[in-house]
C-alpha positions in Angstrom: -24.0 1.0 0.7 -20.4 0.4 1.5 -17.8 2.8 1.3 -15.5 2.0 4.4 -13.0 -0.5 2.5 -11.4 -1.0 -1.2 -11.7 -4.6 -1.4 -15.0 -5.8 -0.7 -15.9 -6.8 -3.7 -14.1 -9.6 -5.5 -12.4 -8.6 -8.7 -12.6 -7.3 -11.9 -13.9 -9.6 -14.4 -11.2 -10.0 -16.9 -9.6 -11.8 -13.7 -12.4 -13.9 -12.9 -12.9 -15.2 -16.4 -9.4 -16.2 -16.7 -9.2 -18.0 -13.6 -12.1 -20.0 -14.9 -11.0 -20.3 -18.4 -7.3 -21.9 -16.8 -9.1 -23.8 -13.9 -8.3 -27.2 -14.9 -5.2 -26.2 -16.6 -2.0 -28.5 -15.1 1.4 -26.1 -14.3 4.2 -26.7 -12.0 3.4 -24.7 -8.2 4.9 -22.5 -6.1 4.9 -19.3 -8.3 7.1 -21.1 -10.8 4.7 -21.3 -13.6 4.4 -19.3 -16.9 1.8 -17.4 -15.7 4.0 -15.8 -13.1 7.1 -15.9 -15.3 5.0 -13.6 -17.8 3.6 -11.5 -15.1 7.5 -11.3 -14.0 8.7 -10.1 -17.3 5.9 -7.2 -17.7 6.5 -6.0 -14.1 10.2 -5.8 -15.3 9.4 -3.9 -17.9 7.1 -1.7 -16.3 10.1 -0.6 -13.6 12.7 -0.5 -16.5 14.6 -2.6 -14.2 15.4 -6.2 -16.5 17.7 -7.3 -12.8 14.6 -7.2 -10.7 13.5 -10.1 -8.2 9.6 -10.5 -8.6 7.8 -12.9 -6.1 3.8 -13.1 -5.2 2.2 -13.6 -1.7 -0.9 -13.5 -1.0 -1.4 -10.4 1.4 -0.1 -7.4 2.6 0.7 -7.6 6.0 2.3 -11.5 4.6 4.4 -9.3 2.2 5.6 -6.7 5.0 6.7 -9.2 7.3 8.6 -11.2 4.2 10.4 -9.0 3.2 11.1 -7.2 6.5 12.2 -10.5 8.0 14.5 -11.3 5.2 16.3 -7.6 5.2 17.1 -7.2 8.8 20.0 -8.7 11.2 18.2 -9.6 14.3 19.4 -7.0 16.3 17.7 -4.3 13.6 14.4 -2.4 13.6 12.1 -0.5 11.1 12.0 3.0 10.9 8.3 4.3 10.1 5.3 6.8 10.4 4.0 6.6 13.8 0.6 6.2 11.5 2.3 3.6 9.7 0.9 0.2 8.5 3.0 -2.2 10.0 2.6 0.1 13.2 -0.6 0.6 14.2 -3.0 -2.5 11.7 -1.1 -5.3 11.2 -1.7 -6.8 15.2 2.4 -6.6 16.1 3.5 -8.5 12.9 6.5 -7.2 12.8 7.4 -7.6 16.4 6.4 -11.2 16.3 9.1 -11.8 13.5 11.7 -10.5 16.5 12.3 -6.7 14.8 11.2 -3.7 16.8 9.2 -1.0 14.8 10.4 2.2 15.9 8.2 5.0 15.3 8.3 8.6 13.7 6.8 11.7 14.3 4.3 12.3 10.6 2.7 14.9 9.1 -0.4 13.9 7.0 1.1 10.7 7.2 4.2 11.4 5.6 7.9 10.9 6.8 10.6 13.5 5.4 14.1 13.2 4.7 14.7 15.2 7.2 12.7 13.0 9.9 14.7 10.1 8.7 18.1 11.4 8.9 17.5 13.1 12.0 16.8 9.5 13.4 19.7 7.6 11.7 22.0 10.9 12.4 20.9 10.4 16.4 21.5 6.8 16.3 25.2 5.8 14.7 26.4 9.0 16.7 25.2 7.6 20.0 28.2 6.2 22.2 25.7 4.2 23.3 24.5 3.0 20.4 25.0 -0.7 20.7 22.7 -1.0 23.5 19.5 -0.2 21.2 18.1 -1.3 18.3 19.8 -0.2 15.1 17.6 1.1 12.3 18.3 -0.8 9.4 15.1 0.2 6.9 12.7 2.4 5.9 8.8 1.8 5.4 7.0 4.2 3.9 3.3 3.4 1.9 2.5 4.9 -0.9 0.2 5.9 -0.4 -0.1 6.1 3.0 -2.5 5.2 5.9 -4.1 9.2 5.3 -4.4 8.7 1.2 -1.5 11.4 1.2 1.0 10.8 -1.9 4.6 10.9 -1.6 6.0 13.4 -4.8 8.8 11.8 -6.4 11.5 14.6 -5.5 10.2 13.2 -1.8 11.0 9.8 -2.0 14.0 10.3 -3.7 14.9 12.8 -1.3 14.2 9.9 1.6 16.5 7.4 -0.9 19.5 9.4 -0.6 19.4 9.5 3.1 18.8 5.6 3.3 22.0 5.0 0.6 23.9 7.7 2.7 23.1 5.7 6.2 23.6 2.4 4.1 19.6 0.9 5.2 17.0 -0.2 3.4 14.3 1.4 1.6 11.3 -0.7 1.7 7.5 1.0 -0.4 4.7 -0.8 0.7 2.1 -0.5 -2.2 -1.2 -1.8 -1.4 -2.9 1.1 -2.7 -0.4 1.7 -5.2 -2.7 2.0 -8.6 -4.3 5.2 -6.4 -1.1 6.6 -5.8 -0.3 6.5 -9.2 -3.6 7.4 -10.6 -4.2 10.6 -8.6 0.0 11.7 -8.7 1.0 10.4 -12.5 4.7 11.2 -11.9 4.2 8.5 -9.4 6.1 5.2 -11.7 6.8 1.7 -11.6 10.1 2.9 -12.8 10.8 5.9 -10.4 9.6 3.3 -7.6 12.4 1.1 -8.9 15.2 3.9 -8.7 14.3 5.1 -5.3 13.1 1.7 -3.6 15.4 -1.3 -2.3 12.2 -3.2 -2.5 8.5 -2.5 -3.0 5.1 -4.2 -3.8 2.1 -3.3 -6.1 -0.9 -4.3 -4.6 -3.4 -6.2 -6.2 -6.1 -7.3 -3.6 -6.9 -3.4 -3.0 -6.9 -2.3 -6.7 -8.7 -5.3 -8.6 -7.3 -8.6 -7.6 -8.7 -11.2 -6.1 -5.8 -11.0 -3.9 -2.3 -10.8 -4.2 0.7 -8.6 -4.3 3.2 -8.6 -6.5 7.3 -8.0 -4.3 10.0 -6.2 -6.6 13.2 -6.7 -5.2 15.9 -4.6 -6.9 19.1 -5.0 -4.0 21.0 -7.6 -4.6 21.3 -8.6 -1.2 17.5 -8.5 -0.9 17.5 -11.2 -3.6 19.3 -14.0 -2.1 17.7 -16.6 -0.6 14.5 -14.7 -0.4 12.9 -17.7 -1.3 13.5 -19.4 1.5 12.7 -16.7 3.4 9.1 -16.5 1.5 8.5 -20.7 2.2 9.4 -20.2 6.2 7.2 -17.4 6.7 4.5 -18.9 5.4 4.0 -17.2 1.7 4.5 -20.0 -0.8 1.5 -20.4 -2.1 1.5 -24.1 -3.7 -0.9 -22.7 -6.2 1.0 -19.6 -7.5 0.0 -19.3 -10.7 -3.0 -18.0 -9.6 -1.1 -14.7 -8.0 0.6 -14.8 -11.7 -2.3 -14.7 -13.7 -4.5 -12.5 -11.5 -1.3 -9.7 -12.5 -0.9 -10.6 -16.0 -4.4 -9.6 -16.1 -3.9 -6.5 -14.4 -0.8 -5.1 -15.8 -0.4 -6.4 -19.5 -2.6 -3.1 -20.6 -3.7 -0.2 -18.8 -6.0 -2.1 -16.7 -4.3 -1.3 -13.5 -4.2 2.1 -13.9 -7.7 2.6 -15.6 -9.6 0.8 -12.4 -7.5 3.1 -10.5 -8.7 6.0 -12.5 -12.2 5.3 -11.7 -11.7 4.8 -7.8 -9.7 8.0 -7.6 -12.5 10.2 -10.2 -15.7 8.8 -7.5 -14.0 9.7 -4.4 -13.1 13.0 -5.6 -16.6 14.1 -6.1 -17.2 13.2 -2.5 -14.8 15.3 -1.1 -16.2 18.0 -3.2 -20.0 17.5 -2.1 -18.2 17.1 1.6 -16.2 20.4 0.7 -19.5 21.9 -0.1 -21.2 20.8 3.0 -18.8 22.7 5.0 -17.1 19.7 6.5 -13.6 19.6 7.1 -10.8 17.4 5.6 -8.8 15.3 8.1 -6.5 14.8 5.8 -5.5 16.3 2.5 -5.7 12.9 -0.1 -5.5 13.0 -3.5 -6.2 9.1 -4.0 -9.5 6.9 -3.3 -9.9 7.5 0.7 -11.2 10.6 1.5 -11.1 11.6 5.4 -13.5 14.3 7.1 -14.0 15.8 10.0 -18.6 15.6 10.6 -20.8 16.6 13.5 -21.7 13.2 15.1 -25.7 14.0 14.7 -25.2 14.0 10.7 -23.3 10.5 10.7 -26.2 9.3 12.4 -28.2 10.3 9.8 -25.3 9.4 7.4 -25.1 5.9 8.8 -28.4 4.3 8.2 -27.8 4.2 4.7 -24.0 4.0 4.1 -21.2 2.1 6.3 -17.8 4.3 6.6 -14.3 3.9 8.6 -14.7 6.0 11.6 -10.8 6.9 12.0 -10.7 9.2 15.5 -13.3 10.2 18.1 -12.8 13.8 18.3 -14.1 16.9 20.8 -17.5 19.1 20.0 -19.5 16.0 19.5 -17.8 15.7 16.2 -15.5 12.4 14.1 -13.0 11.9 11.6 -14.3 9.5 9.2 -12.9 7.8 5.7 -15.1 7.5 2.8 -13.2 4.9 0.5 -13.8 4.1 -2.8 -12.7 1.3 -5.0 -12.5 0.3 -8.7 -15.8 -1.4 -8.2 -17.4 1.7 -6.9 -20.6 2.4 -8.7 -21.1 6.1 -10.1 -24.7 5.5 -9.0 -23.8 4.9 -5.6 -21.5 8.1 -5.3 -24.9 9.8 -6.7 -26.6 8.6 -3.5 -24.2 9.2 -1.1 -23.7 13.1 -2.6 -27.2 13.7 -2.8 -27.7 13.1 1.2 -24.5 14.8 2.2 -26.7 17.5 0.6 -29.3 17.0 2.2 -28.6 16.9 5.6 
C-alpha cells in the first residue's frame, strides 16, 4: 500500500465523468473557453477579489517558474526556505530561467517576518549592494515542504515586510486544500490580501492535474500571457485545466477531499505517537513525518511504500507518511494495526 505521495491516483470522479461527458464537445483553446471563464469567476469569488488574473498550467514546478520568470528583472532573485520547493525538488528550475534562489535559514519549514526583513534590511543597506543579486520576491508554500501551516497573522506579518521592501509575495499552493483543511482561518480570501500572487493546487488535492495562478498585482497581470506561451504553459487544450476546477471548487468539493486526507493522516500520527516514535516535524495537514528505528521500517516496508526524508544517527530515519483524498480508511486500518504491532 502506498502512502509516500498525494497524487498517485488519478482523480476524483465527479472530474472524470465530466471530462468524459464534454470529450467531444468543440470550444476555442488555450484556456480561453467557458469552462475556464466559469472556473475564473468562482475562483474570484472565492478570494473576494472581482480584479484578479486567473490562468491554468499544468504543474507545479511549470507554475513556479511562470510566474517567477514573469515578476523578476533579470538581475533579481527569490528569497525562500532553505527547505523550499523551488530550492531543493524542482532540479534548478529557477536557476535555468536566469534568477538565483537565495536561501533562508527555516524552522519547521517556515520563514518569519523577521527572517525576511533581516535579509531585505542586509541587502538595500549594503554599499555594495549592486554587485549581488537583489531580492525581489518571496516564496513561501503553504503549506510547506514539512506539512507545517503558516497562521494567517504569519503571512500577513511576512506581507507587510514585502510591501515595506516593495517585492513580491509569491504562495505556492500545491497542497493548499490541506492547508486549509487542517488550519480553517487559512482562505482563498486572506490568501488574496496577503499574496501578490498564488496558486491552488489541483493535481495534489483531486485533479487530474492542474493548478489554478491568481494574480492580484497589477503589474503581475500584464503580459503574463506571453510570459505563460514562452515558457511553455499554454496548454492548447485548456479547457480541460477549466473544467477539472469548476469541478473542484463550484461546492465544497475541494475542501471536503481535503477533509478526508487531513482526518486519515491524523490517526497515523496518533498510532505513531502511541508507538513512541518521534515527530520530525509538527504537521497539521496530510504528510505526517517521523523519526523510526531503521529495523521497524524494515518490517514497515514490506507492506507499505513511504518517503524516506533524512538518514539519521542511531540506526534510525525520518520518514513521511502521506495521505491523499483517495486514501482509503481501510488502508489507514492496516497500516495502524502494524505500527502496533511491531
Amino acid at each position: 500500500m502506498r502512502f509516500d505521495s498525494d497524487y498517485t491516483e488519478g482523480c476524483i470522479d465527479k472530474i472524470q465523468k465530466a471530462l468524459a461527458r464534454t470529450n467531444l464537445d468543440q470550444t476555442v483553446g488555450y484556456g480561453m473557453d467557458e469552462h475556464c471563464e466559469r472556473a475564473r469567476d468562482i475562483i474570484r469569488r472565492l478570494c473576494v477579489c472581482p480584479d484578479a488574473d486567473v490562468q491554468f498550467l499544468v504543474g507545479g514546478t511549470q507554475a513556479n517558474l511562470t510566474l517567477i520568470t514573469a515578476a523578476l528583472r533579470p538581475h533579481q532573485g527569490v528569497l525562500a526556505a532553505v527547505t523550499g520547493h523551488v530550492n531543493v525538488h524542482e532540479s534548478g528550475a529557477i536557476e535555468a530561467t536566469g534568477h538565483k534562489v537565495l536561501p533562508l535559514p527555516e524552522r519547521q519549514g517556515k520563514l518569519s517576518a523577521d527572517d525576511v526583513r533581516g535579509a531585505l534590511a542586509a541587502h538595500f543597506s549594503d554599499p555594495h549592494a549592486e554587485h549581488t543579486v537583489q531580492p525581489g520576491l518571496v516564496y513561501l508554500s503553504e503549506p510547506t515542504e514539512c506539512g507545517t501551516v503558516y497562521s494567517a497573522d504569519e503571512l500577513r506579518a511576512i506581507s507587510a515586510v514585502c510591501r515595506q521592501y516593495q517585492v513580491y509575495l509569491y504562495i505556492d499552493g500545491a497542497r493548499l486544500g490541506y492547508a486549509m483543511a487542517a488550519c480553517p482561518e487559512i482562505t482563498f480570501h486572506l490568501l488574496a490580501e496577503v499574496a501578490d500572487a498564488f496558486y491552488i493546487g489541483g493535481t495534489k488535492v483531486g485533479a487530474l492535474f492542474g493548478e489554478a495562478m491568481v494574480i492580484t498585482h497589477p503589474a503581475l497581470k500584464k503580459d503574463f500571457r506571453y510570459i505563460l506561451k514562452q515558457r511553455g504553459g499554454m496548454l492548447a487544450k485548456g479547457r480541460l485545466l477549466g473544467l477539472q476546477f469548476e469541478c473542484l471548487l463550484e461546492d465544497d468539493t475541494y475542501l471536503s477531499i481535503a477533509r478526508h486526507a487531513v482526518a486519515e493522516a491524523q490517526r497515523i500520527r496518533q498510532a505513531g505517537l502511541e508507538r513512541g516514535w518521534k515527530l520530525y516535524a509538527d504537521s497539521p495537514t496530510n504528510q505526517q513525518f517521523f523519526i523510526v528505528p531503521n529495523d521497524q521500517l524494515a518490517v514497515l516496508a514490506r507492506k507499505y511504500s513511504y518517503d524516506i526524508w533524512e538518514t539519521l544517527p542511531d540506526d534510525q530515519t525520518a520518514i513521511r507518511f502521506c495521505t491523499s483524498w483517495a486514501t482509503q480508511p481501510a488502508q489507514v486500518d492496516a497500516l495502524i494495526e502494524d505500527i502496533r504491532s511491531l
